[in-house]
Structures are given as C-alpha cells and as structure tokens.
C-alpha positions as CSV (number, residue, x, y, z in Angstrom):
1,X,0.0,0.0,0.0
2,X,3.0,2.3,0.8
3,X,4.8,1.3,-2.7
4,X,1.9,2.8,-4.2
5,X,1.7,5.7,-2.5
6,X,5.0,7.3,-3.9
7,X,3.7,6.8,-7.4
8,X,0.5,8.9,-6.1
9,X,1.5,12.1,-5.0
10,X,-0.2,14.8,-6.8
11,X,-2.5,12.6,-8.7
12,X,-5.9,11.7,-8.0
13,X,-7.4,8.4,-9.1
14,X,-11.3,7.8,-7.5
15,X,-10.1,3.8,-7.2
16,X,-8.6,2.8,-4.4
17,X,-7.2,-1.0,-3.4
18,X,-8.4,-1.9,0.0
19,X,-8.0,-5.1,2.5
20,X,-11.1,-6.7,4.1
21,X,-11.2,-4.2,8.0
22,X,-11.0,-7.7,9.6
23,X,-7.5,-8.2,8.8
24,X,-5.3,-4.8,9.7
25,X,-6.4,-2.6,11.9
26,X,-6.6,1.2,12.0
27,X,-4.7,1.2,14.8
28,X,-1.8,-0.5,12.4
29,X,-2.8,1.5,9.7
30,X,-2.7,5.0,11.0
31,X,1.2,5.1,11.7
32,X,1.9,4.4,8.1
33,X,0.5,7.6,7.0
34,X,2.5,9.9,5.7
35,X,3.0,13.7,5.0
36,X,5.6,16.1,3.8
37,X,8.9,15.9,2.5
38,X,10.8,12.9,2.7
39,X,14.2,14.0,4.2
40,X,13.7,17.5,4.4
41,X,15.1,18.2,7.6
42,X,14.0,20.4,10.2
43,X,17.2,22.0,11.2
44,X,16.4,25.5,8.9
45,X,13.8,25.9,11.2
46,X,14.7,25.4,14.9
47,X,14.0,21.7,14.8
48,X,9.9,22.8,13.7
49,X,9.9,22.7,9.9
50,X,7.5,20.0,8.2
51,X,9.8,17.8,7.3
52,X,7.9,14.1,6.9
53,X,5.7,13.2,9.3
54,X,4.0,10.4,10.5
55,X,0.5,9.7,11.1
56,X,-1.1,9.1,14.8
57,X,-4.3,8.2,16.7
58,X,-5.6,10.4,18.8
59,X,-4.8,10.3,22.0
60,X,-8.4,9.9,23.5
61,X,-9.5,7.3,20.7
62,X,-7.8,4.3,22.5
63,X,-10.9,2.6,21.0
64,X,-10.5,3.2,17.4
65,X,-10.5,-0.5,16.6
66,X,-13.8,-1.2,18.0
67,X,-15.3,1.4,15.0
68,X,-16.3,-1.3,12.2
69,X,-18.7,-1.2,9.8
70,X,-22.1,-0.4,10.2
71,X,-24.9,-1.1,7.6
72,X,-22.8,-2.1,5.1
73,X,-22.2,-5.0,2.4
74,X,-18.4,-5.6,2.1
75,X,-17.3,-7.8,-0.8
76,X,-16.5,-11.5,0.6
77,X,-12.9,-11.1,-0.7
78,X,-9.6,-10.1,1.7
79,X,-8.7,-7.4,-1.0
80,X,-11.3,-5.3,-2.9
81,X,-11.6,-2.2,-4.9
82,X,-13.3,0.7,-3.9
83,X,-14.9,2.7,-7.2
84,X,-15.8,6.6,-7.7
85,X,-14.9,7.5,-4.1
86,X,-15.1,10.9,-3.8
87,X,-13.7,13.1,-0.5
88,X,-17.0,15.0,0.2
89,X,-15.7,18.8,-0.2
90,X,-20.1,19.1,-0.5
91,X,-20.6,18.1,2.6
92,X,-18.6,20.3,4.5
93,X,-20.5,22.0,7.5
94,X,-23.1,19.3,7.1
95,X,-23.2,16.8,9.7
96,X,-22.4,13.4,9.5
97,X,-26.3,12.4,9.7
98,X,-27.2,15.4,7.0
99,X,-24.9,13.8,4.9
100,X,-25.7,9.7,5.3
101,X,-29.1,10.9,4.0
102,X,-28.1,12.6,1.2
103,X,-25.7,9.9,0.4
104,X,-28.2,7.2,0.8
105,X,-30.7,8.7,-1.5
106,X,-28.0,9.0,-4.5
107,X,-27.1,5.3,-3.7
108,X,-24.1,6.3,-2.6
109,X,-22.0,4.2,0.3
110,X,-19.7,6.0,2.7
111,X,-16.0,5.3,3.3
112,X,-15.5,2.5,6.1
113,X,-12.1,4.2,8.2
114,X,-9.9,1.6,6.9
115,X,-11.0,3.0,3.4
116,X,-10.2,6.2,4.5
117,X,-6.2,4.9,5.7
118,X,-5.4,3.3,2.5
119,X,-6.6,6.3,0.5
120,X,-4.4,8.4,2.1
121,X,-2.0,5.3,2.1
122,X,-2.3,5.1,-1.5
123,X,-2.8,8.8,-2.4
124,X,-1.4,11.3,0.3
125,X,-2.6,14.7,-1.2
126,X,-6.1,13.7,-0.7
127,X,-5.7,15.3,2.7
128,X,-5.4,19.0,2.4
129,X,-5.3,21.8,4.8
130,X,-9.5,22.8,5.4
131,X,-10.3,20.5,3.1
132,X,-10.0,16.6,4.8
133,X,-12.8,14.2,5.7
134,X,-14.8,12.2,7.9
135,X,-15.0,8.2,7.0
136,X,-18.8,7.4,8.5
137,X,-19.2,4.1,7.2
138,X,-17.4,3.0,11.2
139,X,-19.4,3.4,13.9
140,X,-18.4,2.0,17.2
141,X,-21.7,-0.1,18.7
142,X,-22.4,-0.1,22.8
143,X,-23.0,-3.5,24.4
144,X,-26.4,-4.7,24.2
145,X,-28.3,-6.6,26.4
146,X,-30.0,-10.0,26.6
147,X,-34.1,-9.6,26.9
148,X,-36.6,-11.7,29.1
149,X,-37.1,-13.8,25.9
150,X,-33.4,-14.6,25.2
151,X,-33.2,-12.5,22.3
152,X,-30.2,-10.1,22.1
153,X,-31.1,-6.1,21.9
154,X,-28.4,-4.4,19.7
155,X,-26.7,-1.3,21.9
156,X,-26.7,2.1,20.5
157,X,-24.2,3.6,18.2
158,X,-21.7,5.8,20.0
159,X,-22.0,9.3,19.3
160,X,-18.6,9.4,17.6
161,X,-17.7,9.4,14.3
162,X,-13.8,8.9,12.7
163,X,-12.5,11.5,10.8
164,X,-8.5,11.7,9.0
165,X,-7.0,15.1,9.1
166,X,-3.6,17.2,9.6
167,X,-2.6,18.0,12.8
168,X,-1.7,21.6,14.1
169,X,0.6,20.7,16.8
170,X,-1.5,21.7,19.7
171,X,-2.5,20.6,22.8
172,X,-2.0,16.7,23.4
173,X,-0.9,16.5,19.8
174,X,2.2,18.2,21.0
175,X,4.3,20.7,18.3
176,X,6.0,17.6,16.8
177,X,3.2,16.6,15.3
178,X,2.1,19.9,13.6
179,X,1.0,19.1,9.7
180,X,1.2,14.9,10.8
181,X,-1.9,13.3,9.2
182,X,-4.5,12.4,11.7
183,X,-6.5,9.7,12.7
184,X,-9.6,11.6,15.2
185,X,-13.3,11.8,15.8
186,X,-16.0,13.9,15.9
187,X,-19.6,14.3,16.8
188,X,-22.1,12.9,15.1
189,X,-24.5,15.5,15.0
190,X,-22.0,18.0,14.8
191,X,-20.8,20.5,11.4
192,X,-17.3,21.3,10.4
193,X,-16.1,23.5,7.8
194,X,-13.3,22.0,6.7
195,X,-14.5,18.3,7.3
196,X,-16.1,16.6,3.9
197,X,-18.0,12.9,3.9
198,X,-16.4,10.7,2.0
199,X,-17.8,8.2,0.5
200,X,-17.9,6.1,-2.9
201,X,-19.9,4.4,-5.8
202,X,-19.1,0.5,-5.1
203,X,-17.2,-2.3,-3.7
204,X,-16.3,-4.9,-6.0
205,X,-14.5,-8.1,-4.6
C-alpha cells in the first residue's frame, strides 16, 4: 500500500485497493501515514519545519479498533476495490447524519475508516489543509443486552464518528506533530467546515 503511494502524490485516481477491515487494523494503519517531505530536515527551522511526518491516533481514541462497519455489504474477498470515491468537499458544515441521507438517496456508500487509511496510504494529497474528511461508514456499537425472551437487543451507536486530518501541533498532539496526518473523531450531529463525507460508488471483490 506504501509502494503505491510514492507513485501517487499529486494525482488523483477515485479507485482505491483496500483489505477486508478484519485483517489490519486502523490502529496499524494510521502510523503508516504519511505527509511532507521525505528528508527534508527540520534543522532551517529550529527543529519545527514539516519535514515528513508520520500519522497518529488520537490520544483519546484508545478505541478506534472497535469502529467497524455499520450497515454495510463488504465484498466476501480479503482485497477489494473501492470505485468513484469521492472526499466529500459538499458536505462540508453538514453533519455526519445530513450527509448519510443525502448519500443514501444517491445510492451512494460512505467510506469505512480503513477505506479512508489506504486512500491516504495510496494517495497522500487527498488530505489538504481545510479541506480533509470524515470516513462514517465505522461506527463504534455499545453493548447490548440479553431480553426476558433470550433475544439479544443491539446497543446504541456511539455518538462518535472517525474522521482523518492534519494536525496543528497543539494541545495533546504536541508541536512535533504539527502538519502529521491524523487519525480523530468527531460528533455525530455536529458540522465542520473544513471536514467533507467521504464516500464512494461500489465495492467490488
């Protein structure tokens, strides 16, 4: 996934190759990400310049493997393609529900966050300052519980959502990290204006 990636900068393709979220984790996945310069060193700038950085999880998203796909029909295969994906820029200050609607109704089927990882894997200027994206297709369930009949009750959907964007070296990101790309949450029912939806066409296995 990283071999392709050098051959990706600057070009857009709306294909991407993808693994089955069962076998690597986002957790794994994140690290690999990459932005910046290879080898272009910090020392001009007082040990701050870009440079290349590498991706991170939030610190507060010690969970991020339990987000897996919700509502979704994944190709049976380990490796699939993932057609006419598209980053969202439209849905930016729409909420992640606003947008699942929308999406829906043009048979449309949003990114999973693994998705999301090897696009940026595969194609690292899909994340641009103000312009990055949430990957709703993962949602993180709450335990359920068993009824009086036996039958299992599903538990609600936490009220998180995962989201990839670039880092500006505050608070527990710490300055090291400033312009790393970023693996974070956000609200569902919340807007951000520099956070798109993305989502794509098909999944073909």
């Amino acid at each position: 996934m990283t071999v392709a990636a050098d051959g990706a900068e600057g070009h857009r393709s709306d294909t991407l190759l993808a693994l089955d979220p069962g076998l690597v984790p986002a957790s794994a996945l994140a690290p690999l990400m990459r932005r910046g310069e290879k080898g272009s060193a910090a020392r001009n700038t007082g040990g701050k310049g870009s440079g290349e950085k590498e991706g991170f999880v939030v610190e507060d998203m010690t969970d991020v493997d339990d987000f897996a796909p919700v509502g979704l029909e994944l190709p049976g295969s380990p490796v699939y393609l993932v057609t006419g994906i598209d980053r969202g820029d439209e849905f930016e200050n729409d909420s992640p529900a606003e947008a699942l609607e929308a999406l829906t109704a043009r048979e449309r089927t949003p990114l999973l966050l693994t998705e999301g990882l090897y696009w940026v894997l595969q194609q690292p200027a899909v994340l641009e300052r103000n312009h990055c994206f949430m990957t709703i297709g993962s949602r993180k369930r709450k335990p359920g519980r068993t009824l009086k009949d036996g039958s299992e009750k599903p538990g609600p959907l936490d009220s998180r959502t995962p989201a990839l964007w670039i880092s500006n070296g505050t608070g527990r990101d710490g300055a090291a990290r400033k312009d790393a790309p970023k693996l974070g949450w956000c609200w569902w029912n919340n807007r951000h204006t520099w956070l798109g939806i993305a989502s794509a066409a098909d999944r073909v296995g």
